[in-house]
N, C-alpha and C positions, 0 to 999 in steps of 0.2 A: 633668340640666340643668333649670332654673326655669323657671316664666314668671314674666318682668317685672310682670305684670299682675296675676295671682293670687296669688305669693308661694309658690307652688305646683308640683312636678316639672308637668311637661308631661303626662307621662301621666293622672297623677289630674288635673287641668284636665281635659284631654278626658272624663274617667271620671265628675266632678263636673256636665258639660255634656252628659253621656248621661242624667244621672239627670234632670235637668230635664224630660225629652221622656216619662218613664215615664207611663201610666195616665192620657189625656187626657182620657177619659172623666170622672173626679172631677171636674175642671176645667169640664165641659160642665154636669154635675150641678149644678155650685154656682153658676154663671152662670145658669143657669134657676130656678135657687131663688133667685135676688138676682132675677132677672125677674118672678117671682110676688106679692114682697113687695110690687114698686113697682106692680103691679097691682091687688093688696088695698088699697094706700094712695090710687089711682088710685080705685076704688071705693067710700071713705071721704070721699075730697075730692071729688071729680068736676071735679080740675083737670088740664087735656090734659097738662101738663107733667110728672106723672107718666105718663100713659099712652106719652109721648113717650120717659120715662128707660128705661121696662121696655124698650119696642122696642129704644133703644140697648144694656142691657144683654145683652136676647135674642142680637144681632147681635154684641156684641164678644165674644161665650162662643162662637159658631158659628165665627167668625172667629178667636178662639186656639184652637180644636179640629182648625179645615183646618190652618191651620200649622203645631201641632204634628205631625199625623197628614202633611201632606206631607213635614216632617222624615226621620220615621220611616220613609214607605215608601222613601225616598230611602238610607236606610242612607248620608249622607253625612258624619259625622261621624269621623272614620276619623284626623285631626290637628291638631294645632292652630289654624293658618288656617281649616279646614273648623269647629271647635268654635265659633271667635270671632265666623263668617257665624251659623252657628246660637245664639248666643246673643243675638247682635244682634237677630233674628227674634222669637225667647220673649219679648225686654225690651219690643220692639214690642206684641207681643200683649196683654202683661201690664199694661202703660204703660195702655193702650185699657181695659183691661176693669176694671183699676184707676180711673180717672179718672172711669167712667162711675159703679161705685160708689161713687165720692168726692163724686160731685157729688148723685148722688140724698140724700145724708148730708147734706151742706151744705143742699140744697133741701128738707127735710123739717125743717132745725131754723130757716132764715134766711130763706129766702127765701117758702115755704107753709108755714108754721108748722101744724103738726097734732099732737095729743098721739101720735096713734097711729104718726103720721110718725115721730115721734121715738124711741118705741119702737123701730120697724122700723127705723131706718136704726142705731139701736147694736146691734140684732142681727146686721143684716148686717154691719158692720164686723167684731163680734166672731167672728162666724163666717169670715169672710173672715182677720181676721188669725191663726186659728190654724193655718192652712196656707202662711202667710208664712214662717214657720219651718220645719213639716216636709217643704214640698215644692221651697223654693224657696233653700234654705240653699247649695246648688251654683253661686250664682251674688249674689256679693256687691250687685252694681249693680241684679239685680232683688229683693232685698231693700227696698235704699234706694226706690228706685222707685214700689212697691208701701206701704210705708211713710208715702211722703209722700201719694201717692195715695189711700190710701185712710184713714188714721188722721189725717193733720193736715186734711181738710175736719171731718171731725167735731167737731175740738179748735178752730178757727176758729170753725163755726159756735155752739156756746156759750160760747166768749169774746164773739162776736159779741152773743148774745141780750140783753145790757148788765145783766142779773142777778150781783149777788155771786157767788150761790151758783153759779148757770152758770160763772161766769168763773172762779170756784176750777177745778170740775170742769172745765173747758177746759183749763187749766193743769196738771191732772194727768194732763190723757191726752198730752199733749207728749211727756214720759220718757218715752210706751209706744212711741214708736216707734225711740227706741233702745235701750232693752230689746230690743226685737223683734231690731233690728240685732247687739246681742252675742250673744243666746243663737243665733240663724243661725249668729254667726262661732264661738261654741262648738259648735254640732254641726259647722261644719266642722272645727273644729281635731281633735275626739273623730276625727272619721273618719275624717281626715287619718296621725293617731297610728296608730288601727288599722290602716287600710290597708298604712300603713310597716313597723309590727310583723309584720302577715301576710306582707309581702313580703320581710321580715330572715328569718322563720321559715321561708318558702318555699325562699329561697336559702341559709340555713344545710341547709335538709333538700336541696337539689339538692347542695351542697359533701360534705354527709356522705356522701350518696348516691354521689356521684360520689367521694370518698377511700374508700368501703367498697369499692365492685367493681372501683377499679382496684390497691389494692394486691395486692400479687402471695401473701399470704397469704387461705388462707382463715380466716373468723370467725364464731364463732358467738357470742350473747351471751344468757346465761339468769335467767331472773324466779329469787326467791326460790325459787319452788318448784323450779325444776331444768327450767322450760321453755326454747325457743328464743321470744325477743322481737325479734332482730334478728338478721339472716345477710346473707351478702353474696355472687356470682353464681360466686367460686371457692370456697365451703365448697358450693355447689350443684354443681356441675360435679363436686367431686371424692365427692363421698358420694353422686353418680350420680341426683340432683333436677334437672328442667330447669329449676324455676325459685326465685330465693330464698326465696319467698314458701309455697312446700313445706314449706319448715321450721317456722316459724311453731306455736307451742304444742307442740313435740316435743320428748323428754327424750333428754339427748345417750344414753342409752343406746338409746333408739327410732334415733337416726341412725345410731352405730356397727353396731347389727344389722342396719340396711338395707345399709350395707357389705359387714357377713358376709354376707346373703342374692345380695346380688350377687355371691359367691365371690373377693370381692379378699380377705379377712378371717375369719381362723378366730373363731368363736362365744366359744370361750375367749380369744381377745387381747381381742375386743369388750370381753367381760366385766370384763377384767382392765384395759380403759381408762378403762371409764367410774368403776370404784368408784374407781381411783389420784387421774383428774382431779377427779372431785366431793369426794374428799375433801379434796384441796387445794383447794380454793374453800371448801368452808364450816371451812375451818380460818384460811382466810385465806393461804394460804401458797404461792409459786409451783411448781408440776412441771415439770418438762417429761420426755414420753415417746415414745421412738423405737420403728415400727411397721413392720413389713415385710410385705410386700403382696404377697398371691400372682403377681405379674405382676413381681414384680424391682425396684418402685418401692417407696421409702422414705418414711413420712409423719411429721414431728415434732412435736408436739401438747404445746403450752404452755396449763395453765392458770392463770387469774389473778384474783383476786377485786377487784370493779371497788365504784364507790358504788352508795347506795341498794341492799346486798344483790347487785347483779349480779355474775356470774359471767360470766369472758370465756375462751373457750379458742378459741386460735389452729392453726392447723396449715399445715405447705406442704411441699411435695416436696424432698427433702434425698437426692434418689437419689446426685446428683454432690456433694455434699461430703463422702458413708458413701463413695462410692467414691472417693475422692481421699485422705480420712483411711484407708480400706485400704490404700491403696496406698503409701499413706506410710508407715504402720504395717509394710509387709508391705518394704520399703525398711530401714528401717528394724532390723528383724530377720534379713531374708537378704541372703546375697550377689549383687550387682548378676551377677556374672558365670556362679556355678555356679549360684546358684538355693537354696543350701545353707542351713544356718541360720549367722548369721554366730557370732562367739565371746561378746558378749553373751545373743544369745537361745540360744545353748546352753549358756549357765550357767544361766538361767533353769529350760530344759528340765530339766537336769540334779539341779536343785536342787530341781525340785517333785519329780523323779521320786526322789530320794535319800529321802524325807521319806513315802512310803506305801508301802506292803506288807511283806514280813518283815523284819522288822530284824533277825535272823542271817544273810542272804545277804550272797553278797560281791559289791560292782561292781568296776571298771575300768573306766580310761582310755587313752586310746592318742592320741599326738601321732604326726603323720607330720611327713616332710620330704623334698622332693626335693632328691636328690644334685643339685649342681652345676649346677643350673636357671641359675644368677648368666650362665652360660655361656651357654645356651640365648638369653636374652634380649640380652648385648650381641653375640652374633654373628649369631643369625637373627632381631632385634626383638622386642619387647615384644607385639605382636600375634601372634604364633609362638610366644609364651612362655604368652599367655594361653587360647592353642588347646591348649597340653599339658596345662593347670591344669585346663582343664573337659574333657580327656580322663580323666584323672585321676580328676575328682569323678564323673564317669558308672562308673567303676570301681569306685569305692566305695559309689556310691548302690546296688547292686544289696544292699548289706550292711545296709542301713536295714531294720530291722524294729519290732514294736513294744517291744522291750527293746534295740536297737540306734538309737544317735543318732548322726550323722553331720554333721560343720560343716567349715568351713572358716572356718580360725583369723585368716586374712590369709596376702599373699604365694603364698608357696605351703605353707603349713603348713595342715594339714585335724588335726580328732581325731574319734577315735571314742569313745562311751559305751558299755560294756557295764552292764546294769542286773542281771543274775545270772548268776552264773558257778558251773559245780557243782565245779569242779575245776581246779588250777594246768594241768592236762596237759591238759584239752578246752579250757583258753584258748588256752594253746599250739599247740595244733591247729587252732584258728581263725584264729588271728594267722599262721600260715604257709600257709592256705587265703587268707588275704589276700593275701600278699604273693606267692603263688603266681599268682593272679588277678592282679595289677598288673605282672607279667614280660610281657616282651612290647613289637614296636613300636607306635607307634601313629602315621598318620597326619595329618601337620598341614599344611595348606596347599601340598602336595605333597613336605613336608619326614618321610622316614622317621625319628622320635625314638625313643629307649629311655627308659623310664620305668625310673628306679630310687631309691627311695626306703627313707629310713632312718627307723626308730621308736622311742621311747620308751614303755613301757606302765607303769605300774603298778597294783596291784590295794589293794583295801583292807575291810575289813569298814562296810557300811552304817552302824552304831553310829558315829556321832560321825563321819563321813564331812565331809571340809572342800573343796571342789570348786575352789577356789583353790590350795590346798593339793597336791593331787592333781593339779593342772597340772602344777605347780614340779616335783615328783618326775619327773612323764612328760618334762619339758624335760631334766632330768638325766640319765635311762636314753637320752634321744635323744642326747646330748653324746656320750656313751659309747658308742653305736652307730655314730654318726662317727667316732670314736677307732678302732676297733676295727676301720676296713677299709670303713664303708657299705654302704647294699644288703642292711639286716640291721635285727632288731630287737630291742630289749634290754629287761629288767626291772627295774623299780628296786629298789635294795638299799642298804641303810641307811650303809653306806659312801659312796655316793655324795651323801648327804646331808651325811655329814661333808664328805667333799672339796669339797663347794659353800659352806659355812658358813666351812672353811680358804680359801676362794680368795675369799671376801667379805670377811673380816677383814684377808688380804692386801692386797685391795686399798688398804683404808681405808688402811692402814699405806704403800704405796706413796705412793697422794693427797698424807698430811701429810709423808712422805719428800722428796717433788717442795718441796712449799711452803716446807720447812721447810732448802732446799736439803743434804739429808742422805744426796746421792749423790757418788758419785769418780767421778775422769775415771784411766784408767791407758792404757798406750799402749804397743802392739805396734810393735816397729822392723821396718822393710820397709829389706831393704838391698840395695844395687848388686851383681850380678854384677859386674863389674869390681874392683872394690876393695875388697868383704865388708866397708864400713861401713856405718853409719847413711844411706842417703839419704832419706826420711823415715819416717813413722810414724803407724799407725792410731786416734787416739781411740777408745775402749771406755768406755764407761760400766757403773760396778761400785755395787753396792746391799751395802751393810753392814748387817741387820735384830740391832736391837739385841737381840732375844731370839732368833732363828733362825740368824743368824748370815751368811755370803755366800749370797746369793739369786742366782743363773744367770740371767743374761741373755734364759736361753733363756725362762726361768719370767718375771721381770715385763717384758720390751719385751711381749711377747703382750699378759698384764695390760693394760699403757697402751696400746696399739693397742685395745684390748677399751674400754677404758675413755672413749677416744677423748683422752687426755693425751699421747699418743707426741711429738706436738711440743712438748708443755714439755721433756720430755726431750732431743731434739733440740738447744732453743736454749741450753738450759744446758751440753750437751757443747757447744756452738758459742762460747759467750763464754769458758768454759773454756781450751779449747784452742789459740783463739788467742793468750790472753792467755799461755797455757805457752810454746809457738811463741814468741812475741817473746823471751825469754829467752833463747833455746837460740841454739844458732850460726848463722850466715846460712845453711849449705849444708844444713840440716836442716827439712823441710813437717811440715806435719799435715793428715790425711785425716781426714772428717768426714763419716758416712752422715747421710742423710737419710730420713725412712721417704717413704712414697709422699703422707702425707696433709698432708706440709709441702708439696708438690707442688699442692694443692689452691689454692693461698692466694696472692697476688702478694707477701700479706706477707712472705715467705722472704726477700725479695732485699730487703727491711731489713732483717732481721734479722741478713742476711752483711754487707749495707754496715753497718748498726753496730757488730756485732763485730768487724768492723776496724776503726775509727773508734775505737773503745772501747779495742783491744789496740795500736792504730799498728803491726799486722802487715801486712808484705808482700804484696801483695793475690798473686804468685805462691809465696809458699809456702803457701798454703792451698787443700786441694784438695778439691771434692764429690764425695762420691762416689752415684751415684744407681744404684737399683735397677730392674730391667726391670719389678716391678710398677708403681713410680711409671711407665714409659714406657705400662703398659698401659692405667693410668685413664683417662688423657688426653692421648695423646701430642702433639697440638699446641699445648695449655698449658702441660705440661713441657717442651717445645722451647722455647717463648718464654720460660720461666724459664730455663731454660739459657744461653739468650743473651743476656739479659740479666748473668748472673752473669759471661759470657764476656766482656762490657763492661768489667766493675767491675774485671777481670786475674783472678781464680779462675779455676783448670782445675780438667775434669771428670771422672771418671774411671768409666766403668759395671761395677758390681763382680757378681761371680758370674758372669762372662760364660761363655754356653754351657749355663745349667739350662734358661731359655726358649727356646722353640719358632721363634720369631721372633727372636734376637740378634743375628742378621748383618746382619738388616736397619737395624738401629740404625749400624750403623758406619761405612755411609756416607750416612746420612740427618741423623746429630745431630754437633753441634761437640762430639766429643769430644778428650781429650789421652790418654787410655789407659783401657786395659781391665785387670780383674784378674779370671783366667780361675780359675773355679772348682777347689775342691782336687778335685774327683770325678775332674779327669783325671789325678789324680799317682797313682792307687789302684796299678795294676799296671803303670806305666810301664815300670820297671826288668827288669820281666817279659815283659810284652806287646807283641810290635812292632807291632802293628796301633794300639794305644793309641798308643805312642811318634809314630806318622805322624800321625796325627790331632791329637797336641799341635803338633807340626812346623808342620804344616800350617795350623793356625790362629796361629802364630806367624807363619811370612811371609805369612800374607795377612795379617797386622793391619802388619806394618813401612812397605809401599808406602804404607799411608795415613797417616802419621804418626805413629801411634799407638807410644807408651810401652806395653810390656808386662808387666807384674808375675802372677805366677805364684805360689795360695795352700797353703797345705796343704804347706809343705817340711817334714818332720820326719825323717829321715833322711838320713846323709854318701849313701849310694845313689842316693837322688832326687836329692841335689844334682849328684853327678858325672854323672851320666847325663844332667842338666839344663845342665850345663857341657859335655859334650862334644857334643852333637848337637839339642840345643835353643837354647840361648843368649839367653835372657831379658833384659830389663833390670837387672828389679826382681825381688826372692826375699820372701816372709813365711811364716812358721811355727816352728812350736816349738823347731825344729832351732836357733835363734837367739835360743833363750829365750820364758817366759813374759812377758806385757806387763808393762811397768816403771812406776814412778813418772813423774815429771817431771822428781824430781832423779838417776831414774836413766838417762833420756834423754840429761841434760846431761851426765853421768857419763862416758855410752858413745860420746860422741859424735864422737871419734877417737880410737874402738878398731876395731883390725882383727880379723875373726874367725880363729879359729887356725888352718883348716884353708882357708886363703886358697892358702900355698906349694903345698899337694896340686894344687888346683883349677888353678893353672899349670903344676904337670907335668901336667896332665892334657891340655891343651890344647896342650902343646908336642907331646905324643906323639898 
């Protein structure tokens, strides 16, 4: 804020009206020396009227002396009201002691003319006015003031003397009193400027000060020569100086060894910090280097080449983000749950370790897998499941050595690395020290588990070793270990690499088989105990492989379940068959399975509403047949699809009845219309009467609930009869009635009675 008055902040006004009051003494001095002259001139004239002026000026130099000096002792200058009382005062004094020497000037040229007068009175002027400026420049008004008082009697009185040449000379001492007045107002403006500048300088140095100690880095910043010129109160604190000013002309290699001497800092890091950072600076070029500190703490140290030659190196505590990037890193590479290395960083492992020491040694690999875990997890939960997994890995980690590598692959699949192995038969001997070791319950949440898992190994010679590669194979020998019973562990052999290359290229040929619709639909007849016709018939989807020749159902449904295609297959036996079915005679269905993964999807129940839509088949002679896996996925998803199909008029029918564990329970839980009770019960029928009851038996308990019964697996006149006299099924299918037909040979058979129909009534009259 200004003063109005001065043009001036307020502060420097007050600071310009301190200076006025400096050193009154001069002022006394020179007031007595203007007293002396008019004394000498007093003593040349011997007119009172000088002795009268000296007295006045004795008197107004005594009289601005107390005033100023009671200013002073008063210390009351302190603001600007207070500044303005006191300047008013000085202009008073000055006014007085001016005027008095104004007037003895005047009186010496005009009024008592004396040569010597006149001398004396332009001396005292001139000496008086050259303090007009240097002492009086703080105060514009006592300028003017002084000015008119004391320089314009002098220029009146020789205008006055009516001399030419006087009156010139009168006329040019005029301008001296405004002269006097600019160059004042120029020492104030110089001072003004400086003052400002020192005060911009002051407070950029408090701003820098204050942005140095409180950023949260420490800083040090060094001369050309490799000194510290500037630090700041966190590069002191951490390099253990109490204050920043410690630093000060020290070479960052003097500071890092006060580090070391402190014992945070071995001698050697020092060493190797300072030559890294310095040589980045005088390269010009940014470093930065991470420091560990015997106390746990991490320090980061960035150096950077600044202007004018400076060299700046930064450093701050990065404990928490070395540990947060460990831990992400260490995340990162193992498993959340075992602790293990996960299948990433055990490739890594694997693949530094393939790549040094003898390269005639042989390694191996070893994939595990736990049998039937799938189990584990949806009957006792996922957290029961993950208590076996890291029962498991504690199992295995006992086998981690420094040539044994231990991961866990995901799920529940773990592998092993062996890095040398001397002999086929000491691997062997290890691998069943393994699995010997993994036998055994193991408690989990109060739940007694058996661990039993199945392995894949392969071995291979270091030389040209492909760690990817060497997976594949171990996945192969584990397929094969599955295959072969579980609970076991197998070796890869070169056949089975074939066999995996033959079931890839299968595939592919399946794939464009599907796309390329280049499957049949043929169809098993399911006929009436009653009348040994056709009452309907089972769509089968059959693969004609243009170079292999008939491919088994059993070989690609697996394939497309594997492949996750099973419901293209599905919808095309679906639009197939019904579209066959509308053809055929009214009193003749078509059965149509469904795998479990069309069960997955709401889409199913378009896909039945348009395939009749599509074929204009009778929504009752089209029948599903669903499987107890599909019940097991999700039985109350597959219930609401059921029912819904049971909307649309589809019956349902659950086929294989009696493999699953749970099947009875289905029978009166789901809207079915009949069961097709698995061929295992027909094995020793005609033999076995405990068999024979047990088929019985599940025949009338399925009657009371409505349920249609169809009975699979007939291939014998024996089964039949035995099936006709003391069972009495519905419905019959099997070979005994032929291999599955055409379409056109559905429509063919389609009232034909089988020949041994008359037997089946005497058999039933007797």
């Amino acid at each position: 804020m200004k003063s109005a008055r001065n043009s001036v902040p307020q502060d420097i006004y007050v600071g310009f009206v301190r200076s006025l009051f400096n050193d009154p003494g001069i002022l006394l001095i020179g007031g007595l020396c203007q007293g002396l002259i008019a004394l000498l001139v007093y003593r040349t004239t011997e007119s009172l009227v000088y002795a009268g002026l000296a007295v006045a000026l004795f008197l107004s130099a005594f009289y601005r002396y107390w005033t100023i000096r009671r200013v002073q002792r008063s210390n009351a200058i302190i603001d600007v009201p207070s500044a303005r009382r006191a300047e008013r005062s000085y202009i008073v004094g000055g006014a007085i002691q001016g005027a008095c020497a104004g007037a003895f000037c005047f009186t010496s040229i005009v009024l008592i003319p004396d040569a010597f007068g006149e001398l004396a009175a332009v001396a005292v002027i001139m000496g008086g006015s050259v303090t007009i400026v240097g002492r009086n420049y703080g105060s514009k008004r006592m300028v003017a003031v002084l000015a008119v008082t004391g320089v314009l009697p002098i220029a009146l009185g020789l205008i006055l003397k009516g001399d030419l040449n006087y009156f010139v000379l009168g006329l040019y001492i005029i301008p001296f009193m405004f002269i006097i007045a600019k160059m004042a107002e120029n020492v104030r403006t110089m001072l003004f400027a400086a003052i400002s500048e020192e005060r911009n300088s002051k407070y950029l140095a408090q701003r820098f000060d204050r942005a140095l100690n409180t950023m949260p880095h420490g800083l040090v910043m060094l001369s050309p020569e490799g000194k510290a010129v500037a630090a700041n109160s966190q590069a002191a604190s951490a390099l253990g100086f109490e204050d920043a000013s410690q630093l000060q002309n020290r070479t960052l290699k003097a500071l890092l060894l006060r580090v070391a001497a402190g014992g945070l800092l071995s001698t050697s890091d020092a060493n190797f910090a300072d030559v890294e950072l310095m040589k980045a600076i005088r390269e010009g070029r940014d470093r930065k280097l991470l420091l560990k500190l015997t106390d746990g703490r991490y320090l980061e140290f960035a150096a950077r080449s600044g202007r004018d030659e400076l060299g700046v190196i930064t450093f701050e505590e990065v404990t928490q983000r070395v540990e947060s990037e460990d831990k992400i890193r260490y995340m990162a590479r193992y498993d959340g749950l075992t602790g293990l290395p996960n299948r990433e960083y055990f490739n890594e492992l694997v693949a530094d370790a393939v790549v040094v020491g003898d390269r005639r040694r042989t390694i191996g690999l070893v994939v595990f897998d736990l049998d039937d875990f799938k189990t584990v997890n949806d009957t006792l939960g996922h957290p029961v499941g993950d208590g076996l997994i890291y029962a498991v890995a504690e199992k295995l980690r006992q086998f981690e050595s420094d040539d044994i590598f231990v991961s866990r692959f995901g799920g529940d699949e773990f592998a092993l690395y062996f890095d040398d192995i001397h002999d086929h038969h000491a691997f062997a001997a290890r691998m069943n020290g393994i699995f010997a070791a993994l036998k055994g319950d193991v408690d989990v949440a109060g739940h007694a588990l058996l661990i039993q898992a199945s392995a894949g190994a392969v071995l291979s010679s270091v030389h040209g070793a492909d760690v990817d590669g060497m997976v594949v194979k171990a996945d192969l020998a584990l397929y094969k270990a599955k295959e072969l019973g579980k609970a076991s562990w197998h070796l890869f052999e070169d056949e089975m690499d074939q066999a995996f290359r033959r079931k890839q290229l299968l595939k592919a040929d399946l794939r464009s088989a599907i796309a390329a619709k280049g499957l049949r639909v043929v169809y098993q007849p399911i006929v009436a105990m009653d009348t040994m016709q056709i009452s309907t018939c089972e769509a089968l989807c059959r693969w004609d492989h243009p170079e292999l020749g008939p491919i088994s159902p059993a070989v690609f449904i697996p394939l497309a379940e594997e492949m996750g295609i099973v419901s293209d297959i599905s919808h095309f036996v679906l639009e197939a068959a019904t579209l066959q079915c509308a053809r055929w005679p009214e009193h003749i269905g078509v059965s149509v399975n469904l795998s479990a993964k069309d069960f997955r999807s709401a889409d199913i129940i378009d896909h039945v509403r348009r395939a009749l839509d599509q074929s204009g088949l009778c929504p009752r002679r089209l029948e599903i047949e669903v499987t107890e896996t599909a019940l097991l996925d999700d039985k109350a998803m597959t219930r609401r699809y059921i029912e819904e199909m049971k909307k649309i008029g589809v019956r349902i029918a659950l086929d294989d009845f009696g493999t699953g564990y749970s099947s009875l329970s289905y029978l009166h839980t789901l809207p079915l219309d009949k069961i097709k009770i698995d061929r295992s019960f027909l094995i020793d029928v005609t033999q076995n009467e405990r068999a024979l009851e047990l088929l019985r038996g599940i025949v009338n308990m399925s009657r009371p609930l409505g349920l249609t019964v169809t009975i699979e697996g007939v291939e014998t006149f024996e089964q039949l009869k035995t099936l006709a006299e003391h069972i009495k099924p519905d419905l019959l299918q099997g070979f005994l009635f032929g291999a599955a037909l055409t379409a056109s040979g559905i429509e063919t058979m389609a009232h034909t009675t089988w020949p041994f129909a008359k037997e089946l009534k005497a058999v039933r009259r007797s």
